[in-house]
PASEBA-1860 file (N, C-alpha, C; in nm, 3 decimals):
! residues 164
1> XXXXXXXX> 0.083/-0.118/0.000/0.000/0.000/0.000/0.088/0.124/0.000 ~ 0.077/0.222/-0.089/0.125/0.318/-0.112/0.090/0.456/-0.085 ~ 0.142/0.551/0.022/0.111/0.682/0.098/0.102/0.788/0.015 ~ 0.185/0.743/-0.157/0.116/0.874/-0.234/0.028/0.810/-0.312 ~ -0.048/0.946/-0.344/-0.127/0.911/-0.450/-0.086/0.838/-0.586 ~ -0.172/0.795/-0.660/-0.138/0.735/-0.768/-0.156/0.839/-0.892 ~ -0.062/0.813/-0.979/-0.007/0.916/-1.087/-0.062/0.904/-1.200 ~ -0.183/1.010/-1.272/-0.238/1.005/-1.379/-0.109/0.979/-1.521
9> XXXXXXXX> -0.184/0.994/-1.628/-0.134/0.969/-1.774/-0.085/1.116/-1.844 ~ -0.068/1.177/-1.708/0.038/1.268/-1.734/0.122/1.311/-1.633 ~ 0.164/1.150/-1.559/0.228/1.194/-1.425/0.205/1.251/-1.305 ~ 0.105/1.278/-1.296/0.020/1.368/-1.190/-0.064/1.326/-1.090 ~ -0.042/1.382/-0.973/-0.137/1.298/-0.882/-0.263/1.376/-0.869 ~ -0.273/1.479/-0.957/-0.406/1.592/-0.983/-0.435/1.560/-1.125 ~ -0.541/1.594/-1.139/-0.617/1.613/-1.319/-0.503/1.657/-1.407 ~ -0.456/1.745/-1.387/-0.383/1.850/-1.495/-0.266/1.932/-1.420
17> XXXXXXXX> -0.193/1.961/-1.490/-0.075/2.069/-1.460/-0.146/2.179/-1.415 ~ -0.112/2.251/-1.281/-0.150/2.332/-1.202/-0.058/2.465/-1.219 ~ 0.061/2.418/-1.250/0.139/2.558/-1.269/0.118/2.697/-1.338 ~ 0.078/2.574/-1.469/0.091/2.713/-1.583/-0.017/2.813/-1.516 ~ -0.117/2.711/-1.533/-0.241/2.808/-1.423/-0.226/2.955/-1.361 ~ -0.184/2.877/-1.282/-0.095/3.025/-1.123/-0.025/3.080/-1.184 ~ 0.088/3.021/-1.258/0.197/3.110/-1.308/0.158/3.218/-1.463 ~ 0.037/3.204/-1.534/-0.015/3.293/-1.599/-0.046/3.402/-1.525
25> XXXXXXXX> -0.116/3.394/-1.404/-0.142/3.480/-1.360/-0.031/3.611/-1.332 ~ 0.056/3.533/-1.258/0.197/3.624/-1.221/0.205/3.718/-1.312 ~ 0.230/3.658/-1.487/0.307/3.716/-1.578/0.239/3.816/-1.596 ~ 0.114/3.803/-1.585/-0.006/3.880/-1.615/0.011/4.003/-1.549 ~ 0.006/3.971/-1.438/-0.025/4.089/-1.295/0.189/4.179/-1.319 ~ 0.245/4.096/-1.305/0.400/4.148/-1.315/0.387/4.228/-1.502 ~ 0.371/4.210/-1.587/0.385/4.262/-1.701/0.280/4.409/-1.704 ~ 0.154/4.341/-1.678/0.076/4.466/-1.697/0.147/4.573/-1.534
33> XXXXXXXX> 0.178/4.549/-1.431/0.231/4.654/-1.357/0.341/4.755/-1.407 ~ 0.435/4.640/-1.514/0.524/4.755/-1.583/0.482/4.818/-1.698 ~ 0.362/4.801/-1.702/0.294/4.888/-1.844/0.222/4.978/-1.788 ~ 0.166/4.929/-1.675/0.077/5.076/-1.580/0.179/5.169/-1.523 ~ 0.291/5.127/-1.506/0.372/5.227/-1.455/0.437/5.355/-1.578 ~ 0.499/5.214/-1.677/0.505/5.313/-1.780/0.419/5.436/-1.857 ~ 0.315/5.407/-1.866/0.181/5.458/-1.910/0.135/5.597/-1.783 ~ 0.166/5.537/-1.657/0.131/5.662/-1.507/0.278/5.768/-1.588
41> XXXXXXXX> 0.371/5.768/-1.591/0.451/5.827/-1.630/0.453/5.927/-1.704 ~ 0.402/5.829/-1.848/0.423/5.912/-1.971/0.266/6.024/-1.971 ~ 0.139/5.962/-1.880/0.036/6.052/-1.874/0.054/6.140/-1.776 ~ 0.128/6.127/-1.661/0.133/6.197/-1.539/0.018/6.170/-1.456 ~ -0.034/6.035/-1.482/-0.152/5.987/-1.396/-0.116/5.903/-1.347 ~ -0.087/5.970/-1.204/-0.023/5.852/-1.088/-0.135/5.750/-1.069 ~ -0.240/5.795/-1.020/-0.352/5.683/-1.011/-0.280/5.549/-1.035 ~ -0.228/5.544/-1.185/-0.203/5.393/-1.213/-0.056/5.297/-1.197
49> XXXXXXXX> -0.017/5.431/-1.048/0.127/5.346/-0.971/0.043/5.301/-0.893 ~ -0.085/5.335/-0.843/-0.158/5.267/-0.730/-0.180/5.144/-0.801 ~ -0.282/5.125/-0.913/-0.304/5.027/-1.001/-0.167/4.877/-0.983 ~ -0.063/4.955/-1.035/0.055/4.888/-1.083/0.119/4.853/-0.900 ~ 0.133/4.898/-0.800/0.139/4.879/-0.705/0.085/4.780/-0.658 ~ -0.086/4.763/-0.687/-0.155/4.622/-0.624/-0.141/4.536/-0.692 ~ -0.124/4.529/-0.825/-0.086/4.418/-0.892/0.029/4.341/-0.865 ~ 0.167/4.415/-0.806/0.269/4.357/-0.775/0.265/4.318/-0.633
57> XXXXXXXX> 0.167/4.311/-0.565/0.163/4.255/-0.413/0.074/4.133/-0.494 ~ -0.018/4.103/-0.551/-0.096/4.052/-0.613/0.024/3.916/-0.697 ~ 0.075/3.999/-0.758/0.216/3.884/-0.835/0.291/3.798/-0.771 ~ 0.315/3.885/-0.622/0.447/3.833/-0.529/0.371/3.709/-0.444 ~ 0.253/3.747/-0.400/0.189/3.612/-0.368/0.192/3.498/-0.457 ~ 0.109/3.537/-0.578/0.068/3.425/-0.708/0.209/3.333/-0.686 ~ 0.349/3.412/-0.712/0.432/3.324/-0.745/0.497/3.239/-0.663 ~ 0.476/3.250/-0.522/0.497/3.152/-0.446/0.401/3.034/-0.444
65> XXXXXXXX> 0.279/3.069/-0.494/0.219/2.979/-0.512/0.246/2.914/-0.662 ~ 0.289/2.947/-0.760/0.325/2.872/-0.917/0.450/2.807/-0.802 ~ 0.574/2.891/-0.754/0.672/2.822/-0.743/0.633/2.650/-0.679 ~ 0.521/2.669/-0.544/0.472/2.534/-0.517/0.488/2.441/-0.604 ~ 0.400/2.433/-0.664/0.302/2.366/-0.787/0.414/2.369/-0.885 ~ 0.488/2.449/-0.913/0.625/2.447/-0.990/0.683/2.327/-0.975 ~ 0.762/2.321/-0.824/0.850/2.248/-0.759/0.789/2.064/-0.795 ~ 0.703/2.093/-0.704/0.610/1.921/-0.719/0.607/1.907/-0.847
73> XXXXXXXX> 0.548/1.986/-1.002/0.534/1.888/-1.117/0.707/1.889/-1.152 ~ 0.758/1.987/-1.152/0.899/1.953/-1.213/0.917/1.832/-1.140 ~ 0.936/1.799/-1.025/0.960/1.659/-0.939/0.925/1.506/-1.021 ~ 0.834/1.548/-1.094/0.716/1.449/-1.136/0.728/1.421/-1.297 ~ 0.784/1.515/-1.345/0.833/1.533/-1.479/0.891/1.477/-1.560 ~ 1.028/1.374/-1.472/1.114/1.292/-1.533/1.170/1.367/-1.672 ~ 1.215/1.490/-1.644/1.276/1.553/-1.763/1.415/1.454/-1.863 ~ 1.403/1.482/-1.951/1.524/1.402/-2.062/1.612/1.475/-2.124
81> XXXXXXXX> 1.718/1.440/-2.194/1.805/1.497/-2.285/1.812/1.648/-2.212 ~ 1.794/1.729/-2.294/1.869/1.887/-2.275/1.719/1.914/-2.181 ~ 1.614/1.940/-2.208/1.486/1.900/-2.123/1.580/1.951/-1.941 ~ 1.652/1.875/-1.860/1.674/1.863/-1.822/1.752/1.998/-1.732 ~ 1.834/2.052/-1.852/1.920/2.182/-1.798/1.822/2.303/-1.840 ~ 1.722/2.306/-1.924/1.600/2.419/-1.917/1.548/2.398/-1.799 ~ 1.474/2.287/-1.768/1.440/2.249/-1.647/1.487/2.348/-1.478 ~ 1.654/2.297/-1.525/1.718/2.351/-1.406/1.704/2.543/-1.363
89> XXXXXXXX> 1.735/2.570/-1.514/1.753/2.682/-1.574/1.607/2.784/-1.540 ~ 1.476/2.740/-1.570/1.366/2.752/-1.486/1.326/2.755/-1.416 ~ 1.363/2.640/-1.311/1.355/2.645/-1.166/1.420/2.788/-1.085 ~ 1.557/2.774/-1.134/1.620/2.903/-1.110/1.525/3.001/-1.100 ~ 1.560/3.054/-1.234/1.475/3.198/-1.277/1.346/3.225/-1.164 ~ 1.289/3.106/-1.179/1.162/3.156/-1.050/1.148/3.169/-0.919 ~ 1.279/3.112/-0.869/1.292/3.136/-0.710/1.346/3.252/-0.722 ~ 1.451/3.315/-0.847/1.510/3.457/-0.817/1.406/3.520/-0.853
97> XXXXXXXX> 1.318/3.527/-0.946/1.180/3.612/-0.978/1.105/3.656/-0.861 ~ 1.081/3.521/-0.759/1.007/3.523/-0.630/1.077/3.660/-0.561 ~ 1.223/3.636/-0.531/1.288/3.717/-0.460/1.326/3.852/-0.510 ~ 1.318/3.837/-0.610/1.338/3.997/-0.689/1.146/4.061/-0.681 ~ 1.091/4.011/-0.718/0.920/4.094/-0.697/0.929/4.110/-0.568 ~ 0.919/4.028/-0.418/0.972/4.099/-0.321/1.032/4.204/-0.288 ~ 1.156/4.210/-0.361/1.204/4.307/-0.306/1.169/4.447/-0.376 ~ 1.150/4.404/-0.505/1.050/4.558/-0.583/0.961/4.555/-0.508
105> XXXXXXXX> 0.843/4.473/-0.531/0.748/4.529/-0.381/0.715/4.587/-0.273 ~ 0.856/4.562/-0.139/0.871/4.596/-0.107/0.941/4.796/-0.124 ~ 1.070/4.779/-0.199/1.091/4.915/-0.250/0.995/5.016/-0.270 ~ 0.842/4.966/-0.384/0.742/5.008/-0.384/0.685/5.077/-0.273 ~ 0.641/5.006/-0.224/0.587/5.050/-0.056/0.671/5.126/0.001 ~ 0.756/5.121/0.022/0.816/5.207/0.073/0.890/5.376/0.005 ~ 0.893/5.309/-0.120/0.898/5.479/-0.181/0.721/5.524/-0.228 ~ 0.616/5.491/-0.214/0.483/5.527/-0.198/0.443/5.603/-0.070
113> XXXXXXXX> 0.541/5.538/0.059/0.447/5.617/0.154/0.549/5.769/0.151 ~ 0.679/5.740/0.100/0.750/5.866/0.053/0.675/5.965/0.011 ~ 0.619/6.004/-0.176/0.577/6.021/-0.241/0.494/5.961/-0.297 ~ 0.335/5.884/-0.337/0.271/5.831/-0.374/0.241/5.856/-0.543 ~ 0.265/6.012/-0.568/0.232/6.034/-0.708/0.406/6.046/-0.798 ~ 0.478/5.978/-0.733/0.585/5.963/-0.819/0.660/5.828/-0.846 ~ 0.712/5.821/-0.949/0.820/5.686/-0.951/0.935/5.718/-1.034 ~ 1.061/5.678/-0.920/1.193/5.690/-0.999/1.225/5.619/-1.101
121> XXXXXXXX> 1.337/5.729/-1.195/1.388/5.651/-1.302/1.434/5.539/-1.238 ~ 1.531/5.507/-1.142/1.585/5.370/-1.131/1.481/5.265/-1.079 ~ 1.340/5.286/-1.054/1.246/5.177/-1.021/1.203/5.188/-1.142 ~ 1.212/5.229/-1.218/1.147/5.203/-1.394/1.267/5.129/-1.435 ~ 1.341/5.091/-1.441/1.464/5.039/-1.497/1.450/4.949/-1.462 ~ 1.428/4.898/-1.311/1.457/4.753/-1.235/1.302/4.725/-1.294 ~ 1.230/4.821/-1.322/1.067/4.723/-1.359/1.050/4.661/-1.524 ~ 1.169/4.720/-1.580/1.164/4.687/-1.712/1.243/4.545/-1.721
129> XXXXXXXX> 1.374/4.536/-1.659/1.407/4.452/-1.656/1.359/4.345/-1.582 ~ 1.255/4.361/-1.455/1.213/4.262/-1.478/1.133/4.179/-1.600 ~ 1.035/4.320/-1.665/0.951/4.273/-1.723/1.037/4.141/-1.839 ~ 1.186/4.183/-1.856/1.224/4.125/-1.954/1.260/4.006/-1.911 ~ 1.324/3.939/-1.763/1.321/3.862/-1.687/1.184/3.766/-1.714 ~ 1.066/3.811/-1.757/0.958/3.711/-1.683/0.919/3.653/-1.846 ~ 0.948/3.766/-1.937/0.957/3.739/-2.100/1.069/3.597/-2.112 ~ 1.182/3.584/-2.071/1.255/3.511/-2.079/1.234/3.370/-1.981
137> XXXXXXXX> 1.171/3.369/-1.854/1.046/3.289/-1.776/0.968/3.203/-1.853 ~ 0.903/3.299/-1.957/0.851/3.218/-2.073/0.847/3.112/-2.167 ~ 0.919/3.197/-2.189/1.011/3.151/-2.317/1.039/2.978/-2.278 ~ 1.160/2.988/-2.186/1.178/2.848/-2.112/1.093/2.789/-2.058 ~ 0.976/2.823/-2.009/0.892/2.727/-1.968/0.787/2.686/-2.143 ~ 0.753/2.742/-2.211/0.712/2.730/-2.341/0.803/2.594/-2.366 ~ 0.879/2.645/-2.398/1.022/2.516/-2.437/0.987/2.372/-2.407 ~ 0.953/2.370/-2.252/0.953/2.255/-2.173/0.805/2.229/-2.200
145> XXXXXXXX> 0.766/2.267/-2.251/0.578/2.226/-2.283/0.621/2.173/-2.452 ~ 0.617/2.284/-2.534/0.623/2.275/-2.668/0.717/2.206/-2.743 ~ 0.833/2.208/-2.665/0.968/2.141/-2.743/0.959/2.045/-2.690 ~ 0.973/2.018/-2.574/0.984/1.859/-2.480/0.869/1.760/-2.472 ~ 0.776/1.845/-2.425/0.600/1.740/-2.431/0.607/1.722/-2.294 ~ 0.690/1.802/-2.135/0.685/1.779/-2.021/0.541/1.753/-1.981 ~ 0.533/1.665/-1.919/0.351/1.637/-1.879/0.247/1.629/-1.954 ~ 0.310/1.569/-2.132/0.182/1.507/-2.201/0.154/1.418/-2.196
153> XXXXXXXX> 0.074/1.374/-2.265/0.048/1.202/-2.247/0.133/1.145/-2.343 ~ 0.188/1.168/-2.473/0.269/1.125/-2.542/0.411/1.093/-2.525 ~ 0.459/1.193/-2.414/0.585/1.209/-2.377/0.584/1.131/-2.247 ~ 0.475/1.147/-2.148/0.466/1.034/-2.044/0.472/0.873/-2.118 ~ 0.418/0.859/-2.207/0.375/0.704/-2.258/0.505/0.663/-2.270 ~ 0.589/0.730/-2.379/0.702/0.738/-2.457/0.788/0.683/-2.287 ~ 0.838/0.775/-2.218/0.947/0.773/-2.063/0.887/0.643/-1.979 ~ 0.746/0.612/-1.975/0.707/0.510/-1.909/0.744/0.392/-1.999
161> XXXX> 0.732/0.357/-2.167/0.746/0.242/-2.197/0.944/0.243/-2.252 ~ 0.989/0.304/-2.159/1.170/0.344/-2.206/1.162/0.342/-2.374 ~ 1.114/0.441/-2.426/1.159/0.496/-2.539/1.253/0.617/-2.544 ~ 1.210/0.665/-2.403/1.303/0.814/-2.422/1.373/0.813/-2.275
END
């Protein structure tokens, strides 16, 4: 008798991959904050650092929760060939993502209760680069879906009957 669950036909001890899920959200809430900021800027309508502000408390949660759900399916994944160092390479990126939106977040808050209707050039810089950070997030996790077949049924069948 066995204490875990038993593993669907895509490896999973749930219906479906849970990540992308949560982790759409992030990109969502983190991308559009650096477009509301950009946009509060170029209109001089702070309003939408408030906007872009809740979205990134909003992000910094989400992604501890993708990272969860991250962690467990990568676990579950049985990655192959190069598969393997994207894999790693991903994992990365999102625990430093976790810790970098933190700490913008934080920064946030704290240059808001400063000034509320302003944002520095150098927090526009660190917000762009993230944005380009979470573009590149993408990208590699795309990879591991589209290039690899991580958690299809074709690519599970394939690793379960040692083809790959």
């Amino acid at each position: 008798m066995s204490l875990l669950p038993a593993l669907n036909e895509k490896n999973l001890p749930w219906i479906d991959v849970i990540h992308p899920i949560v982790v759409h959200f992030v990109i969502a809430m983190t991308l559009i904050a650096v477009v509301f900021d950009i946009i509060g800027i170029i209109t001089k309508r702070s309003n939408l650092f408030e906007v872009s502000f809740l979205n990134l408390i909003v992000a910094t949660i989400a992604i501890f929760i993708a990272i969860i759900f991250g962690q467990i399916e990568a676990g579950l994944a049985n990655p192959y060939g190069s598969s393997r160092d994207i894999l790693n390479y991903h994992s990365t990126i999102g625990w430093s993502l976790a810790a970098i939106l933190s700490i913008i977040t934080s920064w946030r808050y704290v240059s808001r209760q400063n000034n509320p209707n302003n944002l520095s050039i150098g927090f526009l810089f660190v917000d762009i680069m993230l944005a380009f950070l979470v573009c590149t997030q993408v990208y590699l996790g795309d990879k591991l879906v589209w290039i690899y077949g991580l958690h299809t049924v074709p690519v599970v069948n394939a690793i379960r009957d040692g083809i790959i």
